[in-house]
Backbone as CSV, one residue per row, in Angstrom:
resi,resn,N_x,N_y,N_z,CA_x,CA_y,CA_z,C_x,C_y,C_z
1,UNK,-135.764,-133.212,161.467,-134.783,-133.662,160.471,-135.548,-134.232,159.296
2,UNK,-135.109,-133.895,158.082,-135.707,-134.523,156.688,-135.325,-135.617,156.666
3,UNK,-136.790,-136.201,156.053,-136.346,-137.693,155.817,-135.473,-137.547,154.235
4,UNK,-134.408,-138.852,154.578,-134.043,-138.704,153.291,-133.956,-139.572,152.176
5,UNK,-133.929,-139.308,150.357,-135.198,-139.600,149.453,-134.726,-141.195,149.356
6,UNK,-135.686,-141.705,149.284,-135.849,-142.874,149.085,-135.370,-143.725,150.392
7,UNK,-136.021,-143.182,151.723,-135.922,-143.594,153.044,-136.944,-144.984,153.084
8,UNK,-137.647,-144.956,151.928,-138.366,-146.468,152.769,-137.693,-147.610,151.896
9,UNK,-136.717,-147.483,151.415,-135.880,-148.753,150.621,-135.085,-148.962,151.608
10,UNK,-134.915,-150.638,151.836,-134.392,-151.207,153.083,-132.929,-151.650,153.083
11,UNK,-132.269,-151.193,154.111,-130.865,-151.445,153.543,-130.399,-153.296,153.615
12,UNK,-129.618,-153.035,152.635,-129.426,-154.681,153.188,-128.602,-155.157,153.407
13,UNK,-128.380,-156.307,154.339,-127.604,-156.793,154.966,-126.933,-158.047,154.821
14,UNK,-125.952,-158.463,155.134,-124.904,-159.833,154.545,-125.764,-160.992,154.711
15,UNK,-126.774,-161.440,155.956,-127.640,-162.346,155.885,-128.731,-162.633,154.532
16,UNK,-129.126,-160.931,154.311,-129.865,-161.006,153.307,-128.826,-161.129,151.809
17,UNK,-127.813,-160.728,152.029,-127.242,-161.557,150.410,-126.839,-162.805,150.971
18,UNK,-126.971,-163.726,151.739,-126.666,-164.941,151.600,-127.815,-165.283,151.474
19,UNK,-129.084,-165.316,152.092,-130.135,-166.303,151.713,-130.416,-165.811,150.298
20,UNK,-130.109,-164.323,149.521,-130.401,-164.375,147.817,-129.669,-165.430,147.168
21,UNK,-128.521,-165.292,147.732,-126.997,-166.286,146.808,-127.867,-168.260,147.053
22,UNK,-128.250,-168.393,148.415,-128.884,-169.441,148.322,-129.905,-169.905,147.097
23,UNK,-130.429,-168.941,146.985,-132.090,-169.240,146.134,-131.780,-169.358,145.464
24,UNK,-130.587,-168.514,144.771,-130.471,-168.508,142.962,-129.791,-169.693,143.060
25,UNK,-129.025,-170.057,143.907,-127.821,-171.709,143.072,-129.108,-172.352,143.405
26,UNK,-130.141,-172.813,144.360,-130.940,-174.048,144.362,-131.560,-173.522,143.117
27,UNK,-132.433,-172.286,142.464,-132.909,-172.087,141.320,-132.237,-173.071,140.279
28,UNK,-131.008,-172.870,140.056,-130.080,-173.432,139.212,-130.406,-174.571,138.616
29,UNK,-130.659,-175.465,137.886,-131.052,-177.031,137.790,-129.729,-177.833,137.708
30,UNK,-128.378,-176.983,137.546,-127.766,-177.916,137.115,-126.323,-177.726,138.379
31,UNK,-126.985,-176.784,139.332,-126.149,-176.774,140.256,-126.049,-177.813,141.291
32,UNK,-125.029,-178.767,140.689,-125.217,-180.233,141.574,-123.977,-180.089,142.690
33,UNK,-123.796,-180.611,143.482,-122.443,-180.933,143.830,-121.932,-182.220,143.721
34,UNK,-120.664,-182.566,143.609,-119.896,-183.929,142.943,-120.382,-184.988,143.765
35,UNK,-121.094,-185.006,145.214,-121.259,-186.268,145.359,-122.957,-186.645,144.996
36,UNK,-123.505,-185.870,144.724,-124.595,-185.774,144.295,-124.783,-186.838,142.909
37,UNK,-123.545,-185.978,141.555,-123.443,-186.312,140.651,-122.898,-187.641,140.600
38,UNK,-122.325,-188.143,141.769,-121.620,-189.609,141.641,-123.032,-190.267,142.135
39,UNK,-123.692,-189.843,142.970,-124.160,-191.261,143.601,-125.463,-191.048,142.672
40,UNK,-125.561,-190.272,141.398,-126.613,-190.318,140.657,-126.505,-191.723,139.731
41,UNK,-127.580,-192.728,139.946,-127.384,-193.733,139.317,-127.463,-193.426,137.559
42,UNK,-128.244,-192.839,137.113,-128.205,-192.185,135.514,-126.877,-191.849,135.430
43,UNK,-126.242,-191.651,135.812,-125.132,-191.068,135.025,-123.753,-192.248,134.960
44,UNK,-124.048,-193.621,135.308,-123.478,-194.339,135.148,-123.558,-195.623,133.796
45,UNK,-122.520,-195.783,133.348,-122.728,-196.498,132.079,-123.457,-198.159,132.235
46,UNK,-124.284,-198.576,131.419,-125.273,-199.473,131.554,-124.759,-200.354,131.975
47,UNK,-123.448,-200.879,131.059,-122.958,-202.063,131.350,-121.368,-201.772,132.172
48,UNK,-121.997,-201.339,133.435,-120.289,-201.353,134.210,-120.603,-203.100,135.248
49,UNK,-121.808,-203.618,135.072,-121.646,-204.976,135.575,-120.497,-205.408,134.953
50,UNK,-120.066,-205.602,133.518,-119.678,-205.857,132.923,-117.795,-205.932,133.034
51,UNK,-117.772,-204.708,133.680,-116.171,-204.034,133.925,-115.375,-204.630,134.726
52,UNK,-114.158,-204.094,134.426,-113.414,-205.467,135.250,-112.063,-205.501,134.610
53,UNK,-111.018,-206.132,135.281,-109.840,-206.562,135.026,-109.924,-207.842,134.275
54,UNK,-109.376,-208.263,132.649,-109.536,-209.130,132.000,-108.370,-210.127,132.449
55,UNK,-109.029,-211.505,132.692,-108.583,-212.835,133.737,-106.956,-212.673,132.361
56,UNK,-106.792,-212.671,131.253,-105.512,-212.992,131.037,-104.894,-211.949,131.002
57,UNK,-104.680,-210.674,131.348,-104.167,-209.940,131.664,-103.775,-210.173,132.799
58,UNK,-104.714,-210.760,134.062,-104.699,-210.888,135.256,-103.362,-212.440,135.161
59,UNK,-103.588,-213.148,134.587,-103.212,-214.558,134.220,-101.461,-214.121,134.177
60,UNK,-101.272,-213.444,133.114,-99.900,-212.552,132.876,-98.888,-212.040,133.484
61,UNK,-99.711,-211.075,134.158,-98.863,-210.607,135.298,-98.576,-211.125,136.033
62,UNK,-99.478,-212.000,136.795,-98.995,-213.189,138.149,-97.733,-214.053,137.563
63,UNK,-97.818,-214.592,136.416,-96.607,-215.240,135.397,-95.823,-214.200,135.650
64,UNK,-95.472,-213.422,135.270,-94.244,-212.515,134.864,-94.057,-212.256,136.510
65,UNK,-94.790,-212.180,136.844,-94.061,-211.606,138.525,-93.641,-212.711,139.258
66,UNK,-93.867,-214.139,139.364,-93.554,-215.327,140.051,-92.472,-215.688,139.015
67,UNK,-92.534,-215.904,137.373,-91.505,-216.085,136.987,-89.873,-214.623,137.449
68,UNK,-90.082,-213.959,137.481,-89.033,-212.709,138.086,-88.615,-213.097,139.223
69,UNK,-89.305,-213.403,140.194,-89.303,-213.901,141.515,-88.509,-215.303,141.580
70,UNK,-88.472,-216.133,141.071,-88.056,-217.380,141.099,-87.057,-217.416,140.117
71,UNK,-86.700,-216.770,139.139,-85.468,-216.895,138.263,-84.986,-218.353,138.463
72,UNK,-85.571,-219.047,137.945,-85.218,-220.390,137.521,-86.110,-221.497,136.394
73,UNK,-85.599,-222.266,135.829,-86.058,-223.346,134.831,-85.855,-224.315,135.177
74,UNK,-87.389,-225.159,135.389,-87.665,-226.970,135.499,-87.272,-227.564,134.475
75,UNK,-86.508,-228.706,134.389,-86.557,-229.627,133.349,-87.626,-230.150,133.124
76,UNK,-87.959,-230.380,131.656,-89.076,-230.797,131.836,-89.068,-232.153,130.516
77,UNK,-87.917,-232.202,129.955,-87.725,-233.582,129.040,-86.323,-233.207,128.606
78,UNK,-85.550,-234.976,128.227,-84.425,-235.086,127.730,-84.354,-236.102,126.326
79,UNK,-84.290,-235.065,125.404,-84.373,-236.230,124.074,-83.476,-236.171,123.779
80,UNK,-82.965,-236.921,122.299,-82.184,-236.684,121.890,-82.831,-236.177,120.265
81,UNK,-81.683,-235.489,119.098,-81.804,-234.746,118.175,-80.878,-235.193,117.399
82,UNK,-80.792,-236.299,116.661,-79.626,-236.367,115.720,-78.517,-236.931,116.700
83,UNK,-77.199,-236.266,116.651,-76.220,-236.499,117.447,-75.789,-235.325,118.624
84,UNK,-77.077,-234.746,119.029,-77.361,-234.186,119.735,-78.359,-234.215,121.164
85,UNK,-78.174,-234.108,122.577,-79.241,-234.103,123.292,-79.775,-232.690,123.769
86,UNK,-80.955,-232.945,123.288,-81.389,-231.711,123.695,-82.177,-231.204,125.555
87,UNK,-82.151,-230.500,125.982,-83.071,-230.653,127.495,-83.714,-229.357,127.453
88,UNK,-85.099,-229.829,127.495,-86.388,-228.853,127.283,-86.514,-228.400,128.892
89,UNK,-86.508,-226.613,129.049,-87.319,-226.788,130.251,-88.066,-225.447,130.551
90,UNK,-88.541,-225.005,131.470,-90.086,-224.238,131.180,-90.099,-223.563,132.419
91,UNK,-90.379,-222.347,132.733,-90.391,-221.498,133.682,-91.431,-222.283,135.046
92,UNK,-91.601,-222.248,136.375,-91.843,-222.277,137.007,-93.358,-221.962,137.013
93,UNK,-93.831,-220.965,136.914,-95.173,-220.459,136.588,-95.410,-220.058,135.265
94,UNK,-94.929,-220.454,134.317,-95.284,-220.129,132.653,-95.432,-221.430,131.673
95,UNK,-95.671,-221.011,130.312,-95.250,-221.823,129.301,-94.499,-221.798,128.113
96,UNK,-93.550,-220.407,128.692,-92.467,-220.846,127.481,-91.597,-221.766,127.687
97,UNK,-91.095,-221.745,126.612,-90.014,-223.338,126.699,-88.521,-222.229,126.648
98,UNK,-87.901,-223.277,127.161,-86.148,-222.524,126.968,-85.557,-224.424,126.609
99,UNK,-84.888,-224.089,125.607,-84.210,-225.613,125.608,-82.341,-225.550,125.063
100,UNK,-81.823,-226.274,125.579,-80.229,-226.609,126.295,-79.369,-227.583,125.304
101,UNK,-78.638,-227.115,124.616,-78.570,-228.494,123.319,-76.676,-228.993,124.026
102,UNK,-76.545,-230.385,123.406,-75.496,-230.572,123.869,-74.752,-232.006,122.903
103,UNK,-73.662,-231.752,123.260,-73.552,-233.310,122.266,-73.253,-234.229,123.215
104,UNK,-74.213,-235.506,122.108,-74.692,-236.460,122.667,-73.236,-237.696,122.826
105,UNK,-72.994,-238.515,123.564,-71.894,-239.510,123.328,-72.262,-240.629,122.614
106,UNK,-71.297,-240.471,121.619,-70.659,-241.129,120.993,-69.977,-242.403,120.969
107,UNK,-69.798,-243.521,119.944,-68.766,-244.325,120.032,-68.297,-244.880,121.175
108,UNK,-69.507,-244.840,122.205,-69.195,-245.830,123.151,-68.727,-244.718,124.298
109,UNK,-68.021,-243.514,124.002,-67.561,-242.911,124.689,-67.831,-241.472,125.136
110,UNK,-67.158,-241.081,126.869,-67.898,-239.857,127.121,-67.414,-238.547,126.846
111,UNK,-66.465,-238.983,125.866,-65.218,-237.937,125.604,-65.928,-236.244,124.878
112,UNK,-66.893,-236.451,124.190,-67.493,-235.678,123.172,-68.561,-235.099,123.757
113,UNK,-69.039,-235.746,125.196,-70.322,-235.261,125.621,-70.221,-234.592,127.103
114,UNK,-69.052,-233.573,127.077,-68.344,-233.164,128.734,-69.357,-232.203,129.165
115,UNK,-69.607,-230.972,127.862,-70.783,-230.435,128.388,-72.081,-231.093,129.284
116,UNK,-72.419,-231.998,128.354,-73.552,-232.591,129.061,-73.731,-233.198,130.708
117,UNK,-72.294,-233.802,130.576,-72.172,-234.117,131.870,-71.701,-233.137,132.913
118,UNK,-71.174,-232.243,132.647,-70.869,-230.949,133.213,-72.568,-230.069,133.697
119,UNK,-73.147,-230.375,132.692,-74.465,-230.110,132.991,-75.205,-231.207,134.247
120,UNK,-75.049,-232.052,133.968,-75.510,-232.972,134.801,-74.980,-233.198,136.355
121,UNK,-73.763,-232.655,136.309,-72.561,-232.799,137.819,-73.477,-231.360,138.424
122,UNK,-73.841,-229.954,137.585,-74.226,-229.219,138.026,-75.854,-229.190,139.020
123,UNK,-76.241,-230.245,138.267,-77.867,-230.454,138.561,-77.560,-231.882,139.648
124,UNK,-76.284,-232.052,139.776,-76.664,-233.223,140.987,-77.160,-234.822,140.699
125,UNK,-77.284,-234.364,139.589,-77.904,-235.741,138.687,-76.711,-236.761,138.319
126,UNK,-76.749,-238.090,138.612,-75.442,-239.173,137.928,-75.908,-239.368,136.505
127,UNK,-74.986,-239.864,135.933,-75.170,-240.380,134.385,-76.318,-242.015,134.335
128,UNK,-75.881,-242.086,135.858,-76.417,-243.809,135.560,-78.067,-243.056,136.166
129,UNK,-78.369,-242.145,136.191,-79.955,-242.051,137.011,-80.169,-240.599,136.377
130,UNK,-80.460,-240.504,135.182,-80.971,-238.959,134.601,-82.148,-239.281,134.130
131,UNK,-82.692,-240.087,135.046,-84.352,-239.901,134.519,-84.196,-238.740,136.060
132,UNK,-83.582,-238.844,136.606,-83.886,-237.661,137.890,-83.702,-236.334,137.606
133,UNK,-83.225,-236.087,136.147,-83.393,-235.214,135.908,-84.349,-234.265,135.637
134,UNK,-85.410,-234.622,135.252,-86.986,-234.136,134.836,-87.262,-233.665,136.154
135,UNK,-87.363,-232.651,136.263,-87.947,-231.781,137.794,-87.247,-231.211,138.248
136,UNK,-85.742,-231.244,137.796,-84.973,-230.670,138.362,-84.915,-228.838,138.180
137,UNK,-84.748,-228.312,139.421,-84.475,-226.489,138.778,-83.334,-226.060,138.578
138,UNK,-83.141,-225.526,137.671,-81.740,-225.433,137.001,-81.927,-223.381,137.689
139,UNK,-81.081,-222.602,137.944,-81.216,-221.396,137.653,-81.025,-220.639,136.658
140,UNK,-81.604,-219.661,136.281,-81.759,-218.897,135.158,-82.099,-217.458,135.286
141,UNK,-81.920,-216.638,134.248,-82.149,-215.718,134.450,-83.070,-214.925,133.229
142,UNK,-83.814,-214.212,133.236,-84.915,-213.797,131.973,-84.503,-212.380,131.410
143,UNK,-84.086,-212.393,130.277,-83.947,-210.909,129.511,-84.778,-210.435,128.432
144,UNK,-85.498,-209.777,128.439,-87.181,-209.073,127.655,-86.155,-209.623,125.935
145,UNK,-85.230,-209.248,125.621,-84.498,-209.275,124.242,-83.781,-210.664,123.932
146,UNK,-82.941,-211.089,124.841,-82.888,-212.457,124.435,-83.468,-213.784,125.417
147,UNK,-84.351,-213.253,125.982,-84.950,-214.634,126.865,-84.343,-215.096,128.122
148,UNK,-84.716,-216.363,128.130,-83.548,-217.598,129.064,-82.615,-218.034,129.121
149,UNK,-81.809,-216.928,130.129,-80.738,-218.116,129.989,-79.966,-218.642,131.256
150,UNK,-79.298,-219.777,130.830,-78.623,-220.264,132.153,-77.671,-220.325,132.844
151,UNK,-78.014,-220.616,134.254,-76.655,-220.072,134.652,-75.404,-220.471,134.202
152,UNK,-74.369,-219.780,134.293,-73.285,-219.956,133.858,-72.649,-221.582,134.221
153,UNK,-72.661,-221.819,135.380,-72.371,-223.494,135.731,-73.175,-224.427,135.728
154,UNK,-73.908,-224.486,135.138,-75.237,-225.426,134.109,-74.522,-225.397,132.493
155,UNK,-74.124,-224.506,132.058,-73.974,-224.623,130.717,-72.266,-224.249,130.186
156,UNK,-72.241,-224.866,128.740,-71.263,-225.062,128.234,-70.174,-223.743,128.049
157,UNK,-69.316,-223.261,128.836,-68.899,-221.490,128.193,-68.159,-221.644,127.208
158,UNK,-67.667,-222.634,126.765,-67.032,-222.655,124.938,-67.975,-222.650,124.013
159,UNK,-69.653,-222.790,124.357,-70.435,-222.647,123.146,-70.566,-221.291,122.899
160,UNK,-70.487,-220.155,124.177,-70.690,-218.880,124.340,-70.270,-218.385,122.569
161,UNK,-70.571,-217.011,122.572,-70.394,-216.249,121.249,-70.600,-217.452,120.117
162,UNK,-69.714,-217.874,119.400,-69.397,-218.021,117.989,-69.916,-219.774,117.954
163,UNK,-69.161,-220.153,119.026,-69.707,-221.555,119.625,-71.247,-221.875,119.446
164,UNK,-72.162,-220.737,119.521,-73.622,-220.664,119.621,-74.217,-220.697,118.468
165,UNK,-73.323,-219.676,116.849,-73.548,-219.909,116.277,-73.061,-221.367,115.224
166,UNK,-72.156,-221.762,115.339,-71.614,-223.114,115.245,-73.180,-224.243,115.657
167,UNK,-73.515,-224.143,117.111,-74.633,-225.227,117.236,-75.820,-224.645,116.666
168,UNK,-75.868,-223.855,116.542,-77.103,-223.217,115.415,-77.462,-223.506,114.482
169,UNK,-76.191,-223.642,113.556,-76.485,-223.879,112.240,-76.127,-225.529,112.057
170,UNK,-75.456,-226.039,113.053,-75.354,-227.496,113.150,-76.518,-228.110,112.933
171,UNK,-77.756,-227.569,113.847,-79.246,-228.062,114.485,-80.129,-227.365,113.299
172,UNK,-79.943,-226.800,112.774,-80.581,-226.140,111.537,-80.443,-226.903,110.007
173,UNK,-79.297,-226.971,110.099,-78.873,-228.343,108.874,-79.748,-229.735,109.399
174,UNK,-79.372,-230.350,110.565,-79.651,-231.335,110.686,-81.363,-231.645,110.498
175,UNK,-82.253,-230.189,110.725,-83.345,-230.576,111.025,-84.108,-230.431,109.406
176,UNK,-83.339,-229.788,108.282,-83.806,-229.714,106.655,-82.937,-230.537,106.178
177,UNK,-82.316,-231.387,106.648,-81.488,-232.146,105.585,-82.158,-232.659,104.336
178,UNK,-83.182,-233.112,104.957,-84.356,-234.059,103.810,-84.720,-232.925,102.409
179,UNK,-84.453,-231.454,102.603,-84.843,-230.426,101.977,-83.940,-229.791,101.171
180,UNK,-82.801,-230.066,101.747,-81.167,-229.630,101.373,-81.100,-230.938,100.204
181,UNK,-80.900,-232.106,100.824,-80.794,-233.077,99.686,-81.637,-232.890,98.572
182,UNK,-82.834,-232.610,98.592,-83.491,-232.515,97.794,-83.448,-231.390,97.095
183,UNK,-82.781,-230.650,97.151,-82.548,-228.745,96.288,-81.482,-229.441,95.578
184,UNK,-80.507,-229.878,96.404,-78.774,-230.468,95.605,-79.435,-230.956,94.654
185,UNK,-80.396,-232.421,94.670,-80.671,-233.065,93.877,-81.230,-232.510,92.248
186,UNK,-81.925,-231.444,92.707,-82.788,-230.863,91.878,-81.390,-230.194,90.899
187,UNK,-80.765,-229.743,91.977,-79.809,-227.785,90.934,-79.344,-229.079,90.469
188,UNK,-78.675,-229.989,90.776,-77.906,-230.677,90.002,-78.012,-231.083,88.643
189,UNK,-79.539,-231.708,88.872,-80.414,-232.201,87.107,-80.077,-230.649,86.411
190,UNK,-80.821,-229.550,87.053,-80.720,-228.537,86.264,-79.715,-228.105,85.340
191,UNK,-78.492,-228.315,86.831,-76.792,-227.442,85.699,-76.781,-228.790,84.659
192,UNK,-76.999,-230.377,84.684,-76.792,-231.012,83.641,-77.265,-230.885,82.665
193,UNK,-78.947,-230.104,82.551,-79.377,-229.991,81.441,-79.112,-228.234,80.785
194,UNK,-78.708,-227.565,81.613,-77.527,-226.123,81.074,-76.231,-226.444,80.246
195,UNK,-75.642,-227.470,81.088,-74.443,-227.680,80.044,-74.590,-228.609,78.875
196,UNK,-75.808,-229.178,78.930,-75.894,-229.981,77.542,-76.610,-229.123,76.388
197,UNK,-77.533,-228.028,76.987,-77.681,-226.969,76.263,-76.826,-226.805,75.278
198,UNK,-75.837,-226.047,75.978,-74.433,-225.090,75.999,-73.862,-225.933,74.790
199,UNK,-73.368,-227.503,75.279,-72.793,-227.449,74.336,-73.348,-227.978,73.494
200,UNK,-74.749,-228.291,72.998,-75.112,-229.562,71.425,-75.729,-227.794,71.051
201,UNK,-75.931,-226.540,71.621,-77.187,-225.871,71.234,-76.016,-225.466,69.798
């Protein structure tokens, strides 16, 4: 039988293309595999000592999640404002303020100040002992758009809507009066020296 041409070329076999396929990827320089490339210390940025969760970010969230959790406001002072008392009080784990305005009594009497004491019957507190009020937790509830507010039997529901703006602008006057008088004072000189204009000009 003839040999046939090119009988001394060797056939080849699946072992022999796997150990070729071997050589050429180790040939490769850049044929890494991913854990290779991770646990390569070069390829990590200089300063990842550095990295990290920033403490008031960290600070923040614990606030916002214990304040959510606790939905309520400490008293934390009772002044007064004019003819007004005001009661400052402050989230549980935070430092915003939420503050409670009310009218203050009057003339000897408690006729004018029902809210307040309505506030006070709610918190458990007597009229004759509201220094016990400071510490007290009032409940509340937190809205991203308008804030703190309180519960409904803590606070006044005739100030609700229009009532709110009424003590608004009550506490807004009262706190520029010194600024108001002093504009009156001023336009006033002014229109006197317009109409004396007016009439000698």
């Amino acid at each position: 039988m003839a040999d046939r041409p090119g009988g001394d070329e060797s056939v080849s076999t699946t072992a022999d293309r796997e150990r070729t396929d071997d050589v050429d990827v180790d040939a490769l320089p850049d044929a890494r595999s991913d854990t290779d490339a991770l646990s390569d210390a070069d390829s990590l940025p200089d300063d990842l000592d550095d990295a990290g969760v920033d403490e008031e970010v960290k600070r923040r969230l614990r606030e916002a999640y214990l304040n959510d959790e606790e939905n309520a406001l400490i008293v934390t002072r009772v002044r007064s404002v004019g003819d007004r008392v005001v009661v400052e009080m402050r989230p549980p784990h935070g430092d915003a303020t939420h503050t409670e305005r009310f009218d203050a009594p009057r003339d000897g009497s408690l006729q004018e100040s029902e809210a307040f004491l309505d506030f006070l019957e709610a918190a458990g507190v007597s009229p004759l002992d509201v220094d016990e009020l400071v510490g007290t937790r009032v409940p509340a509830t937190y809205d991203p758009e308008t804030g703190w507010r309180v519960d409904a039997a803590y606070r006044d529901e005739s100030e609700a809507g229009g009532g709110d703006r009424v003590a608004a602008a009550r506490e807004w006057l009262w706190t520029y009066r010194a600024w108001l008088l002093a504009a009156l004072l001023v336009g006033g000189e002014l229109a006197f020296v317009a109409v004396l204009i007016l009439v000698y000009a």
